[in-house]
C-alpha positions as CSV (number, residue, x, y, z in Angstrom):
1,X,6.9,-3.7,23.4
2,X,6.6,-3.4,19.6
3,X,4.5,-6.5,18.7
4,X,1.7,-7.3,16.3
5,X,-1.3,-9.0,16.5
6,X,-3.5,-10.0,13.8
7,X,-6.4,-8.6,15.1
8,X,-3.7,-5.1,14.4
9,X,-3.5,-5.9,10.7
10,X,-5.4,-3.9,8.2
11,X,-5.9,-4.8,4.2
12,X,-6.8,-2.1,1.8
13,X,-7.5,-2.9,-1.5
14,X,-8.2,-0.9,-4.3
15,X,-9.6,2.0,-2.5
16,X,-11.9,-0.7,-0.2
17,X,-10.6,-1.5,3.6
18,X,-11.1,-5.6,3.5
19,X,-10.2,-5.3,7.3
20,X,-14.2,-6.4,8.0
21,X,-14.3,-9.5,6.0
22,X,-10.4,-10.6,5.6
23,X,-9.3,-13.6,8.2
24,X,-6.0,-13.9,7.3
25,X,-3.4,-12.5,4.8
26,X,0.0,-14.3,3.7
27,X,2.5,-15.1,4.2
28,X,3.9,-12.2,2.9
29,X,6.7,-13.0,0.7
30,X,10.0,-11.1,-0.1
31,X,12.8,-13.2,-1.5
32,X,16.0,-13.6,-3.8
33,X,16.8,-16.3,-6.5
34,X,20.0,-17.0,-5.6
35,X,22.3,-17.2,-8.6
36,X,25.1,-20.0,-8.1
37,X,28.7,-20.0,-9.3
38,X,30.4,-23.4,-9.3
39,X,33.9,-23.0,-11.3
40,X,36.0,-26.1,-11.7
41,X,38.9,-24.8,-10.0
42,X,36.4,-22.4,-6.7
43,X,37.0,-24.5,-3.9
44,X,33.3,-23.4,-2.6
45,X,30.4,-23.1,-4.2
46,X,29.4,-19.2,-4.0
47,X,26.3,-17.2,-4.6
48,X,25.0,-14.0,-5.4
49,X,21.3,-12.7,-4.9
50,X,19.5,-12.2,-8.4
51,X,16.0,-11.0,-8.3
52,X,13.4,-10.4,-5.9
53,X,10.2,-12.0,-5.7
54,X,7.4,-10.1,-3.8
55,X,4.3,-12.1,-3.0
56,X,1.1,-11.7,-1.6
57,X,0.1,-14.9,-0.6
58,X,-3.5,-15.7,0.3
59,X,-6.4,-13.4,1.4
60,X,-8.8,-15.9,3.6
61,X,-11.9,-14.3,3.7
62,X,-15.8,-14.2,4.9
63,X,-18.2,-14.4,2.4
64,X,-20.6,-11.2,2.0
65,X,-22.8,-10.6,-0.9
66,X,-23.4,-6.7,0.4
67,X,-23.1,-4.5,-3.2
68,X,-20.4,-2.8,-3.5
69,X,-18.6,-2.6,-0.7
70,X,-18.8,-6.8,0.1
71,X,-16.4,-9.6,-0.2
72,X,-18.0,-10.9,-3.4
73,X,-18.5,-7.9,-4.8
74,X,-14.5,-6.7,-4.3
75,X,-12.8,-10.0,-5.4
76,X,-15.1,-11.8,-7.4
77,X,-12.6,-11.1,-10.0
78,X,-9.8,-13.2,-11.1
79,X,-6.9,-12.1,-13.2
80,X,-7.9,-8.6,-11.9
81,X,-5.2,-6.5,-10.5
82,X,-5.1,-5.5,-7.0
83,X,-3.4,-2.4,-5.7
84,X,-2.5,-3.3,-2.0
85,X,-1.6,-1.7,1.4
86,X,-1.6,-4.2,4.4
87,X,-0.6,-2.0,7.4
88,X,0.9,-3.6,10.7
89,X,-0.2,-2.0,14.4
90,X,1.9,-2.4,17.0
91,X,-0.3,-3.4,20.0
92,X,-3.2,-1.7,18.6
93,X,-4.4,-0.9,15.3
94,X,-2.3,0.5,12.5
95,X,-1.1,4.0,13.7
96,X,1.0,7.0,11.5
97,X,4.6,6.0,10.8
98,X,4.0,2.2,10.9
99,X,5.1,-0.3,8.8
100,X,3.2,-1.6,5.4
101,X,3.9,-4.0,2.9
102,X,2.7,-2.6,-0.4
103,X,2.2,-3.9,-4.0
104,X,0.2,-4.3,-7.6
105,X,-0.8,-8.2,-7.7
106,X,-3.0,-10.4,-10.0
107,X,-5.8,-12.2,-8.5
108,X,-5.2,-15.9,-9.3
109,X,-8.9,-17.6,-8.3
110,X,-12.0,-16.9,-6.8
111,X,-12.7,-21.1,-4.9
112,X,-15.9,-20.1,-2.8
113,X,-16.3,-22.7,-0.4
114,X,-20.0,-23.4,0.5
115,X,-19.8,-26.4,2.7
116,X,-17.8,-24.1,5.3
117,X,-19.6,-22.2,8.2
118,X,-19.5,-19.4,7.9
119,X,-19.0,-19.7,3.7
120,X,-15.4,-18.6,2.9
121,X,-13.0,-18.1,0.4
122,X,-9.1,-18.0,0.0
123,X,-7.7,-16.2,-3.1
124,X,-4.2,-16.8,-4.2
125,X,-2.3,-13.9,-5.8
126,X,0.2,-14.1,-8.0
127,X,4.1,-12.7,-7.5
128,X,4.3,-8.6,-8.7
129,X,3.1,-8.5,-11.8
130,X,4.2,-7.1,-15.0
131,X,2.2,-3.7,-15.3
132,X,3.2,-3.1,-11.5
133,X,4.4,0.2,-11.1
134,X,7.0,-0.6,-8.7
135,X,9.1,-2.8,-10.8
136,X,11.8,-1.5,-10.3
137,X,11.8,-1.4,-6.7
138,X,12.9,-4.6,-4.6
139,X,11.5,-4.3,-1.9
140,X,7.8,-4.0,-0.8
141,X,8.3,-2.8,2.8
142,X,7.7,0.7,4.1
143,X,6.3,3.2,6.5
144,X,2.6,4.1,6.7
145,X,2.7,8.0,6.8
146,X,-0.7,7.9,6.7
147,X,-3.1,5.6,8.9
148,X,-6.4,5.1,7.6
149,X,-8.5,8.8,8.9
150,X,-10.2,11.9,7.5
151,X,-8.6,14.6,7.2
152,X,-9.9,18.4,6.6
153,X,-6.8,20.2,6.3
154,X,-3.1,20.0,5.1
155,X,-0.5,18.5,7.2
156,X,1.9,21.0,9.1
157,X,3.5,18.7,11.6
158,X,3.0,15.3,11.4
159,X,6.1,13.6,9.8
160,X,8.7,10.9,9.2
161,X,12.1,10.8,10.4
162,X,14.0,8.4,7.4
163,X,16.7,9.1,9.8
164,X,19.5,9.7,6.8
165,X,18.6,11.1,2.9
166,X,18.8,8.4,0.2
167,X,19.4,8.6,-3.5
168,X,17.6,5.3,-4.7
169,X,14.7,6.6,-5.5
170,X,11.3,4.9,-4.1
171,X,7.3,4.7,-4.6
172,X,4.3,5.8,-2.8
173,X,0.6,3.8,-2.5
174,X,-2.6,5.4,-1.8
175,X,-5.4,4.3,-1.1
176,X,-8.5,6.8,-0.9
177,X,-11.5,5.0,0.8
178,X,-13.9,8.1,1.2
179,X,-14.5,11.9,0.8
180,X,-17.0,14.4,0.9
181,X,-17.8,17.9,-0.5
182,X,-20.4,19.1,-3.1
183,X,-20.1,18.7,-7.1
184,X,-16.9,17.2,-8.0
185,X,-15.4,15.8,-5.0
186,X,-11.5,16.2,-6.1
187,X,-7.8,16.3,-4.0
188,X,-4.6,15.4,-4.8
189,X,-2.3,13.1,-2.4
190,X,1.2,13.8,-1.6
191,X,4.3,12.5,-0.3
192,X,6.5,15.6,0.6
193,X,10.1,15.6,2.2
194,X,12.4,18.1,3.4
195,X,15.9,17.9,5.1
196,X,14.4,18.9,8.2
197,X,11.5,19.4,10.2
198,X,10.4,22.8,9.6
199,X,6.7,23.1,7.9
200,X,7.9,25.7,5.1
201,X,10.9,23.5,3.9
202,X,8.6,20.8,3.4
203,X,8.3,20.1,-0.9
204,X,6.2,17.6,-3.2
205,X,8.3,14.7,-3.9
206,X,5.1,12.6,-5.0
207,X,1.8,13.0,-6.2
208,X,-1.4,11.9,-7.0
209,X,-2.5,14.6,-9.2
210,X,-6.2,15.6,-8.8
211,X,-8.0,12.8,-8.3
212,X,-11.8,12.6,-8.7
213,X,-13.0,11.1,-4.9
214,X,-16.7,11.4,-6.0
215,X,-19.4,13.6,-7.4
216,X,-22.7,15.1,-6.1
217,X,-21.9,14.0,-2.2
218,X,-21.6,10.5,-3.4
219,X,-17.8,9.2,-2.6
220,X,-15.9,6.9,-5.3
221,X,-12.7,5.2,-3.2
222,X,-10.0,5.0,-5.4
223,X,-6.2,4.4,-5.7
224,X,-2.9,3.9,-7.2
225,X,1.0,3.6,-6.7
226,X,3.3,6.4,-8.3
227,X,6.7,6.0,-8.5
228,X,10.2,7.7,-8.2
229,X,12.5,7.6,-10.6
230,X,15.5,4.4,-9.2
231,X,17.9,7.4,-8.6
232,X,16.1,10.2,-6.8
233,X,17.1,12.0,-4.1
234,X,14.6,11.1,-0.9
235,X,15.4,13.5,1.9
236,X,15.4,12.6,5.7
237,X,12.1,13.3,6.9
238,X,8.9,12.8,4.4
239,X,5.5,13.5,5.5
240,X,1.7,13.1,3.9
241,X,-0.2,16.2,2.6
242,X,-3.3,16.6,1.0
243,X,-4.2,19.4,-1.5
244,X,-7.9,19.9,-1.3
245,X,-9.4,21.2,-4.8
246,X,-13.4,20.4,-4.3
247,X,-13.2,17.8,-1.5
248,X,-13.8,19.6,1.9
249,X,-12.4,15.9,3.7
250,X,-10.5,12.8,2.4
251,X,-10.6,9.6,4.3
252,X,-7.2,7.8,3.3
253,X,-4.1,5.8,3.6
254,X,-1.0,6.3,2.7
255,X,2.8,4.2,2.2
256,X,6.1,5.3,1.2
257,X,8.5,2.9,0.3
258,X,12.2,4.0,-0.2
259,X,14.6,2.3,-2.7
């Protein structure tokens, strides 16, 4: 049985996992104005989908004051831009080669409410907005290649099966929550794809680029969504990788969303 759970749902936001303080997230909205053609002489009204809207919807949320890494001190920002990856598990939590929904969203309000017990707060995001990288993509669905974990070396055999190659391009989101190593902690993150599933036929279809992940032991999480040109060529099976420059181990996740 292939069913989720709440308690299976996993929020990562801008490099932070909200998992510990977030109640609730959505509904998550994907939708098309519908455009409507009513001619004198059509016997039916027809329509035709026009553009999508993609929607976050609201993040409920316990209050925590802990620097840094606490609920006020991640979205006690509105009109900030949030780079998201929620992540469904199937009867547990969020595993490789699930499903995410993934986006760039404005924060709309920051209404703490202190009469509530425990305090709370619910912040409304707006729609996709206009600096998002994915744009051009309509939908925000995809698979999680990578479930939130360290890793110490590159990939060699987990993958994807897309089951067919596609040629509408599509857009990856990472999210880097931790790493370690000694000076300038750096790595790049990839989404790779080959037409099959041999290791050495595996190639870079997206990157990162190297990527500062901290400095002097100390870890700085970061993110970001890179993006496929509309008409590129995805083959059938993609798979994460990291390149490790200085970072000796990258705690991450990753989405891939095809066109």
């Amino acid at each position: 049985m292939s069913r989720s759970l709440n308690k299976n749902v996993r929020v990562y936001d801008n490099g932070y996992d909200l998992s510990g303080h977030a109640r609730t997230i959505g509904p998550l909205k994907w939708g098309y104005e519908a455009g409507v053609f009513d001619a004198m002489s059509d016997a039916h009204k027809s329509s035709l989908a026009g553009q999508a809207t993609i929607g976050l919807g609201t993040l409920n949320v316990i209050f925590d004051n802990t620097a840094t890494t606490g609920s006020h001190a991640r979205l006690s920002n509105p009109g900030g831009s949030h780079t998201v990856v929620v992540a469904a598990g199937m009867e547990a939590a969020p595993a490789n080669n699930g499903i995410a929904f993934t986006g760039q969203f404005l924060q709309k309000d920051y209404p703490v409410d202190m009469t509530a017990n425990p305090t709370v707060f619910s912040i409304d995001f707006d729609d996709t907005h206009g600096a998002a990288g994915n744009l051009l993509y309509a939908s925000p669905w995809g698979v999680l290649l990578h479930a939130s974990g360290a890793e110490t070396a590159v990939n060699s055999t987990t993958y994807h099966d897309g089951t067919a190659a596609s040629t509408t391009g599509g857009f990856m989101v990472y999210q880097v929550l931790t790493a370690a190593g000694t000076g300038a902690i750096t790595a790049a993150i990839k989404v790779q794809d080959s037409v099959d599933t041999t290791d050495g036929n595996f190639a870079d279809l997206l990157s990162s680029g190297v990527i500062n992940c901290g400095s002097g032991g100390v870890a700085v999480p970061t993110y970001g969504l890179v993006a496929l040109a509309p008409s590129a060529t995805v083959k059938r099976y993609t798979r994460w990788q990291v390149a490790f420059t200085l970072a000796t181990s990258v705690t991450f996740v990753l989405a891939f969303c095809r066109g």
